[in-house]
C-alpha positions in Angstrom: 0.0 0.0 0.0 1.2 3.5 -0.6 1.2 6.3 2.0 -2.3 8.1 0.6 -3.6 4.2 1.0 -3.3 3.6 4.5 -4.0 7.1 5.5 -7.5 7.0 4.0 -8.0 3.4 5.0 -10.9 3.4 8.1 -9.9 2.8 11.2 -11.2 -0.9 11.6 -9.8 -1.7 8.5 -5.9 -0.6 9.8 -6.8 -2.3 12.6 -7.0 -5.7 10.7 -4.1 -5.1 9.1 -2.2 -4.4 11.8 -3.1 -7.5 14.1 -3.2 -9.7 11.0 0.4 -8.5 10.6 -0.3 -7.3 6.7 1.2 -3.6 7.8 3.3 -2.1 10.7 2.1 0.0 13.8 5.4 1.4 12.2 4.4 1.7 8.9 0.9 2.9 9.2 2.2 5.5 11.8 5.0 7.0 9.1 2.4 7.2 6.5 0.4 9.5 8.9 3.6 11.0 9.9 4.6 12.2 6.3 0.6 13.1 6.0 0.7 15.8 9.0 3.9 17.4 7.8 2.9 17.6 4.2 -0.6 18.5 5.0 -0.9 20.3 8.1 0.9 23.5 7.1 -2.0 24.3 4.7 -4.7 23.8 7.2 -3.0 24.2 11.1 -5.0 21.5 12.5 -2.2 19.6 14.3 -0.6 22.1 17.4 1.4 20.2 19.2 3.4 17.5 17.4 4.9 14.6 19.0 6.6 12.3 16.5 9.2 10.8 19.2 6.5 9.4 21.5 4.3 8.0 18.7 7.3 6.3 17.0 7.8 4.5 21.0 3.9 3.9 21.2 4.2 2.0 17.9 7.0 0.0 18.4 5.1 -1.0 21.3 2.4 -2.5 19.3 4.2 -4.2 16.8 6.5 -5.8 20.0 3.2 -7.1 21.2 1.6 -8.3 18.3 5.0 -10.3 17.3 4.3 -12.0 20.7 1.2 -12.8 19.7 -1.4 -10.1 21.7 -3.1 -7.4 20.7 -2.7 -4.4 22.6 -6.9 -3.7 22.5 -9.7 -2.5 20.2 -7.5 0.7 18.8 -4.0 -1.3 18.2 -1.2 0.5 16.7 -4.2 3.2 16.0 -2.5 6.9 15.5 -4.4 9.2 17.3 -4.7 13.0 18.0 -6.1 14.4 21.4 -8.0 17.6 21.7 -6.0 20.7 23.3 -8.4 20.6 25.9 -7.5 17.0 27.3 -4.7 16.5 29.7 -2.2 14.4 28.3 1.1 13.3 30.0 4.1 15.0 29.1 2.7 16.5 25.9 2.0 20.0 26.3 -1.6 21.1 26.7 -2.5 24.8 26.1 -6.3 24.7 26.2 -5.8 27.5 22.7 -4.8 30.1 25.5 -1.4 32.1 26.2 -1.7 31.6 30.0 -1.3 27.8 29.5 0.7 27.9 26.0 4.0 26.0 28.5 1.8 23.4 30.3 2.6 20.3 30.0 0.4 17.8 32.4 1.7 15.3 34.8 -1.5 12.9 34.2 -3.7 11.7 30.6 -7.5 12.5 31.3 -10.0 9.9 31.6 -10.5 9.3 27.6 -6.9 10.0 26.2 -5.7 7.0 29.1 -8.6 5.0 27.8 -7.3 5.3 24.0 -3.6 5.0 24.9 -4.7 1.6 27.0 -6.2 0.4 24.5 -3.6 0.5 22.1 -3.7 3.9 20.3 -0.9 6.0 18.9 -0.6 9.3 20.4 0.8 11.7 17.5 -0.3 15.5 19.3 -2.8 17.4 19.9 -5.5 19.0 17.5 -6.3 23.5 17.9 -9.0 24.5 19.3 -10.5 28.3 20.0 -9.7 29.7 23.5 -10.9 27.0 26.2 -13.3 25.6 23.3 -15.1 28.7 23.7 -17.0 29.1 20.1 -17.3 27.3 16.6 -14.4 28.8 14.9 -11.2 27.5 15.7 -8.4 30.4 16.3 -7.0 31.5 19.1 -3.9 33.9 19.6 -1.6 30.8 19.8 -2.0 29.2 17.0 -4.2 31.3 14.6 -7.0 29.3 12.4 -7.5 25.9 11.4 -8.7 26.1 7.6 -11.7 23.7 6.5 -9.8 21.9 4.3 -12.3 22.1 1.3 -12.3 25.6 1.3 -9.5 27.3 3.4 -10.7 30.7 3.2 -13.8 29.6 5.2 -13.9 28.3 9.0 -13.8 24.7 9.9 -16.3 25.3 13.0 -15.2 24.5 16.6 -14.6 24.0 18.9 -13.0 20.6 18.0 -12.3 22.0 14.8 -8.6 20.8 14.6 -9.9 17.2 15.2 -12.5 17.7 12.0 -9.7 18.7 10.2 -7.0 16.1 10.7 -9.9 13.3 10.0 -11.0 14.6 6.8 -7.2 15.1 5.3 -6.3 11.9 6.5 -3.8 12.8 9.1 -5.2 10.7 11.9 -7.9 7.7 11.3 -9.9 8.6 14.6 -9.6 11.8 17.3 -11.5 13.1 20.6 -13.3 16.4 21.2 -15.8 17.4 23.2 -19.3 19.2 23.5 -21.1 21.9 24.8 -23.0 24.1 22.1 -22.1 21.7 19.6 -18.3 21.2 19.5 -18.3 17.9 18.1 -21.8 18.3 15.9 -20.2 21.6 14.3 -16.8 20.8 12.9 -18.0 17.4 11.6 -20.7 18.9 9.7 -18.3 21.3 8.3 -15.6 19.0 7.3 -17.4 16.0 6.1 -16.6 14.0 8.8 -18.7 12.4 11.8 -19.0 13.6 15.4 -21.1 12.2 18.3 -22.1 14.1 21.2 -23.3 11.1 23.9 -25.8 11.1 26.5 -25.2 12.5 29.6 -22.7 10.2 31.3 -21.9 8.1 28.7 -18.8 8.6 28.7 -17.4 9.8 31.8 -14.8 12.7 32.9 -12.5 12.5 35.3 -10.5 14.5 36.4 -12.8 18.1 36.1 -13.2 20.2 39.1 -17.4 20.5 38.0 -17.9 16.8 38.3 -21.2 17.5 38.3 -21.3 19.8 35.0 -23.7 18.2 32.3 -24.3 20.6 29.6 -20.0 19.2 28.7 -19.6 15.9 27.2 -16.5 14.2 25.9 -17.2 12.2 22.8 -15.5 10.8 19.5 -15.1 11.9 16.0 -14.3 9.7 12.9 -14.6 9.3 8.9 -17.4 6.7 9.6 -20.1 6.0 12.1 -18.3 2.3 12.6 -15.2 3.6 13.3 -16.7 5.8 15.7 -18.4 3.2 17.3 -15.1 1.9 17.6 -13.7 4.3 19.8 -16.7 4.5 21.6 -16.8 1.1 22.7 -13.3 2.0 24.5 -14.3 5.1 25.9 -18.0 5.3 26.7 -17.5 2.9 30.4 -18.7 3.7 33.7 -15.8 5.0 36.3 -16.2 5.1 39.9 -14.4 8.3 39.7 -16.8 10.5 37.7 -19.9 11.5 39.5 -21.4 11.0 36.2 -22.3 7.6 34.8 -24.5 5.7 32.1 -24.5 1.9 31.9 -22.3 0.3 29.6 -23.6 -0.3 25.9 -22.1 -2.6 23.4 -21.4 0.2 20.2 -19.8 -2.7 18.1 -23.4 -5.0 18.0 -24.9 -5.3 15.1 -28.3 -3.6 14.7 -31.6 -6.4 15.5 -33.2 -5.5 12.4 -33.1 -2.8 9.5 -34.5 1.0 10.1 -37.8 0.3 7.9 -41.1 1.8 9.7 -38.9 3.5 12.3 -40.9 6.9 13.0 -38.7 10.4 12.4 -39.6 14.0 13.0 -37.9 15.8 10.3 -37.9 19.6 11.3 -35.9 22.4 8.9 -35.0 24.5 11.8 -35.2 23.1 15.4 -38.0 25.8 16.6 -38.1 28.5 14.2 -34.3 29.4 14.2 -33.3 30.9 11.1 -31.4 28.6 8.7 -29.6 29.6 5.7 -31.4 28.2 2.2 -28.3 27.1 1.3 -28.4 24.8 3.9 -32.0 23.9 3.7 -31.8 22.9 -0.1 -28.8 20.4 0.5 -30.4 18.5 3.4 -33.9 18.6 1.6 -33.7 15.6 -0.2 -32.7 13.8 2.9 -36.3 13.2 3.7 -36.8 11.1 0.4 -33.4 9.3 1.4 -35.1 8.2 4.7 -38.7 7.3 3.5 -36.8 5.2 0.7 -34.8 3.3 3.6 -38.3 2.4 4.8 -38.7 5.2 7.2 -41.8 6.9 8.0 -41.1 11.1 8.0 -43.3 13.7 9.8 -42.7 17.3 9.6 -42.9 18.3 13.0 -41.0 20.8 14.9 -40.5 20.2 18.9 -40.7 22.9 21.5 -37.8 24.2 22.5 -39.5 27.2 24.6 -37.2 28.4 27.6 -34.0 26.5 26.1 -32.0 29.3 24.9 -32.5 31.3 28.5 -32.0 28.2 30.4 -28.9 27.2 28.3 -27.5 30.8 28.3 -27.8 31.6 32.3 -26.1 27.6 33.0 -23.3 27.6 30.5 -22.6 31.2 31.8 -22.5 30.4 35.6 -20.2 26.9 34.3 -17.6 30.3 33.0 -17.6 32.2 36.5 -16.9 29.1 38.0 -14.4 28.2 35.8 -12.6 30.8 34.6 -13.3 33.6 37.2 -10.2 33.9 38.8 -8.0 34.0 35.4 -10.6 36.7 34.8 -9.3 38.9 38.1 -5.7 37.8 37.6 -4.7 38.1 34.1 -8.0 39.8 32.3 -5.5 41.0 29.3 -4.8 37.2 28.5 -8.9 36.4 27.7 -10.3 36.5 24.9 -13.4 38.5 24.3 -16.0 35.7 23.9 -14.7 33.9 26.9 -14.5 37.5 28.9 -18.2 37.8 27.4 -19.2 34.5 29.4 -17.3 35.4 32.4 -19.1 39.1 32.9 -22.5 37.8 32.2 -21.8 34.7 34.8 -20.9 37.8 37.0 -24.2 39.3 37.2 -26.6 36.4 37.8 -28.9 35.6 40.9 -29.5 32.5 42.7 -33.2 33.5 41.2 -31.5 33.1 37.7 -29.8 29.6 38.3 -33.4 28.4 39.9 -35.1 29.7 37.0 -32.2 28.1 34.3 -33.1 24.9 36.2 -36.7 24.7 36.0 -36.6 25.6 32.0 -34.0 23.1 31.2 -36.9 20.5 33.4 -39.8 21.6 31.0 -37.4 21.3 27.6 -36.5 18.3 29.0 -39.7 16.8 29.7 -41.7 18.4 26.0 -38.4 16.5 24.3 -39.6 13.4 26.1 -42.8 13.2 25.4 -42.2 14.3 21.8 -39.4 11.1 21.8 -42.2 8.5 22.4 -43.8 9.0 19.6 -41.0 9.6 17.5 -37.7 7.3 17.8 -35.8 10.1 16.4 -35.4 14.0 15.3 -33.4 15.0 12.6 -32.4 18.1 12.0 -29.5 20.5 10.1 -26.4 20.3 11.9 -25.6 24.1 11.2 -27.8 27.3 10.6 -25.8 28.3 7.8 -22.6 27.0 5.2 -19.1 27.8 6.5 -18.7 31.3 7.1 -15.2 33.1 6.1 -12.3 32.3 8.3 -11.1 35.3 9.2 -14.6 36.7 10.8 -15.2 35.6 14.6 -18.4 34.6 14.1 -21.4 35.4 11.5 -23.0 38.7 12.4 -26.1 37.4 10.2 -28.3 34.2 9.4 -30.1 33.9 7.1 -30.8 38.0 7.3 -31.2 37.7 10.7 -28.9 39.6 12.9 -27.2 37.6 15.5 -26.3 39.8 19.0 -23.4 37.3 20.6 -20.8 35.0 19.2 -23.0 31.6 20.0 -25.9 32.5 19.2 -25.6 31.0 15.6 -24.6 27.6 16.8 -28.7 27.4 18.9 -29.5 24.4 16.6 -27.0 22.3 18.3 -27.3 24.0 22.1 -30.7 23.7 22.2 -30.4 19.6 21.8 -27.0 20.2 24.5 -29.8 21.3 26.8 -32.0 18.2 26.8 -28.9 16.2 27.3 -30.1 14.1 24.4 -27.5 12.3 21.9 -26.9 13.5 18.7 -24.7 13.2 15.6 -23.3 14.8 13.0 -23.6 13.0 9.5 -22.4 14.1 6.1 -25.1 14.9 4.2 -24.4 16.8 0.6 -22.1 19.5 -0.4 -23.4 23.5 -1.5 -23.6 24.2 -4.8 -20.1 26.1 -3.1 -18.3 22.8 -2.0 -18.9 23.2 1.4 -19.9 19.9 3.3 -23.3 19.9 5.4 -24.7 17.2 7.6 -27.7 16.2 9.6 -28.4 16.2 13.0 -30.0 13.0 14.6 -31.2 13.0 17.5 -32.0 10.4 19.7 -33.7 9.5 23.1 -32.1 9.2 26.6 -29.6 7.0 26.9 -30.1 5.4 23.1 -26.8 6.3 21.5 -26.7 3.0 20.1 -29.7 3.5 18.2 -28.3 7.0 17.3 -25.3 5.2 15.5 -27.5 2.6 13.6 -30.2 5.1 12.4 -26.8 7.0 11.1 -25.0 3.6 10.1 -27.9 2.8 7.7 -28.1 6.5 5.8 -24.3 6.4 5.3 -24.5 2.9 3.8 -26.8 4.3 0.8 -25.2 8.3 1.1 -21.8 7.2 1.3 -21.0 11.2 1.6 -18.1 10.6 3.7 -16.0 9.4 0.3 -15.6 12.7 -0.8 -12.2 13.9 -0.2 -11.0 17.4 0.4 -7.9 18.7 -2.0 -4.9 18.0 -0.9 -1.5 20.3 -1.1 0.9 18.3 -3.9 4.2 19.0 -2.0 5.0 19.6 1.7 6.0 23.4 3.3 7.9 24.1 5.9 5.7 27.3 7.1 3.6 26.5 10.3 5.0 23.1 10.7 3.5 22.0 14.5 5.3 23.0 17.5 7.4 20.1 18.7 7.3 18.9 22.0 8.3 16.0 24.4 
């Protein structure tokens, strides 16, 4: 196989070859290697680079499979880790100056899970200022580029992770979800990102153990090689206060997804979506009636879920981040000094009013779940937006007042703590990639990944490579570091 080959090859599929002996860890690691530094410099998805430990990790794998044992589910997989997770003696910045020299003593909860079970740790992927907002840039490291269009944004806030997936520079990679950090970059780049139930997978350690609008989850190329790394990190752990049972991702589904009931609604609520988008997922809803399907146009309520999620994930930033806020205030950036100051001014009144909202969403989505097994929706309100703005100031022709407020057709579902993914659905008559949102009930990520499994299977979307530079530049080459 050639280098191109084994980087686009899915993740099971290395796999096989790997413990079947066919290719190297070694091998398959140097083609991903050669990918990052040939690729990376167009699109600054990969931050911290750590070539030294991968080439260690690897060796380990092929030591152990010439003994005969496979090191787990993800052997001799490369990898790269958000810059938000912890990982030991790799540098983890969190996209802000004030940490760009930490490097962590300890691996958090899901980066140990992937290492024990046999992954590849290459570096870490950029991310926006403590993940706050769907465009990846921060003062650090500047912008990741989508790479089918680098003058436009690759979402956030795993945006780097998006990004490495769809040029082939890693075969699977972590992120994590508040107001669609997973959902957002997938959709954007083509690729697929599931943001789990509450619990599912667990965090540890966080100093809100509590915190539920967060959720660690996994991104991929396919929905089964996301169920892959989902069956390593989604366990329960005494540690976390937070915990769902233990599912089996890798089953096969019991039957097919004919006569399964779906809500299809165009804009989660009346929030205003793009046409753009609108006219690319449209013929979805023949897609799903032709798998068998029955489709109903019918939009959920979603009254009291932009307050509610507004007032929590604010108080979750005063908590968090108030005391960089009184000690170094120069070293913020505005959107996460935005969510400090209006953590600052709220009441116990507000938090007790935040918490009986998110009850009521919560209860409307449930009863709107029974008689529907699922809700699919847009991923995004509107087509990549150019990289160098912020955030879109309009969608749609409707003025948007605060850097999230465009990304309310993935916050809204955070809300409900309902799982969702991202799956590529279509391309704009610009190139861009789009996806659908589908959304499932409590605790049924399973069923999430099988509804998904089965539109992929007749889509097949995800084949659609990005361009890719013809010769490597040394510009922007990822920071090194042991």
């Amino acid at each position: 196989m050639t280098n191109q080959d084994l980087v686009f090859q899915t993740a099971r599929e290395l796999v096989e070859l790997m413990v079947t002996r066919q290719v190297s860890a070694r091998e398959v690691l140097e083609a991903h290697l050669r990918q990052v530094e040939r690729v990376n410099p167009a699109v600054n998805a990969v931050v911290t680079f750590v070539p030294e430990i991968a080439h260690a990790m690897a060796a380990r794998a092929d030591e152990s499979i010439a003994r005969g044992v496979r090191l787990g589910p993800l052997h001799g997989l490369p990898a790269l880790h958000k810059d938000l997770a912890a990982t030991k003696d790799i540098r983890t910045t969190q996209g802000s100056p004030i940490f760009q020299d930490d490097v962590p003593t300890y691996n958090t909860l899901v980066v140990q899970r992937m290492v024990d079970a046999g992954a590849v740790t290459m570096g870490k992927t950029n991310t926006p200022e403590f993940g706050t907002g769907s465009q990846t840039y921060n003062r650090l490291f500047g912008a990741t580029r989508n790479p089918y269009d680098t003058s436009v944004t690759c979402g956030g806030s795993s945006g780097g992770a998006a990004v490495a997936l769809a040029c082939g520079m890693t075969p699977i990679a972590d992120g994590s979800d508040m107001a669609g950090s997973l959902r957002n970059p997938a959709s954007y780049c083509n690729v697929v990102g599931l943001r789990p139930s509450i619990g599912r997978v667990p965090v540890w350690p966080v100093p809100q153990n509590h915190f539920t609008l967060g959720a660690y989850g996994a991104m991929a190329r396919t929905v089964g090689d996301l169920a892959l790394q989902m069956q390593v990190i989604a366990r329960p752990d005494g540690r976390a206060a937070l915990n769902a049972p233990e599912v089996d991702f890798t089953r096969p589904p019991e039957r097919g997804v004919e006569g399964t009931r779906i809500a299809w609604s165009d804009s989660l609520d009346g929030l205003p979506v793009d046409e753009r988008i609108s006219e690319t997922l449209a013929p979805a809803k023949q897609v799903l009636r032709d798998l068998g399907c029955q489709v109903t146009d019918r939009e959920p309520d979603f009254s009291g879920a932009d307050e509610s999620f507004t007032i929590l994930r604010a108080a979750y930033y005063r908590q968090a981040f108030g005391q960089l806020f009184r000690d170094r205030p120069d070293d913020l950036g505005d959107s996460t000094k935005w969510e400090i100051e209006q953590g600052l001014m709220l009441t116990v009144d507000d938090l007790g009013r935040a918490e009986a909202l998110r009850s009521e969403v919560y209860d409307r989505l449930y009863g709107f779940l029974t008689e529907y097994r699922f809700l699919v929706a847009p991923v995004t309100q509107l087509p990549p937006f150019d990289v160098n703005e912020p955030w879109p100031k309009t969608v749609a022709g409707v003025k948007q007042t605060y850097y999230r407020e465009w990304m309310r057709i993935c916050s809204r579902v955070t809300l409900a703590g309902l799982p969702a993914i991202a799956l590529p659905f279509g391309f704009t008559s610009e190139g861009h990639p789009t996806g659908l949102q589908i959304i499932g009930r409590q605790g049924d990520d399973v069923g999430v990944l099988h509804m998904a499994a089965a539109l992929e299977a007749v889509t097949g979307t995800w084949k659609r490579r990005p361009p890719m530079p013809s010769e490597p530049r040394q510009v922007g080459l990822p920071a090194r570091v042991v």
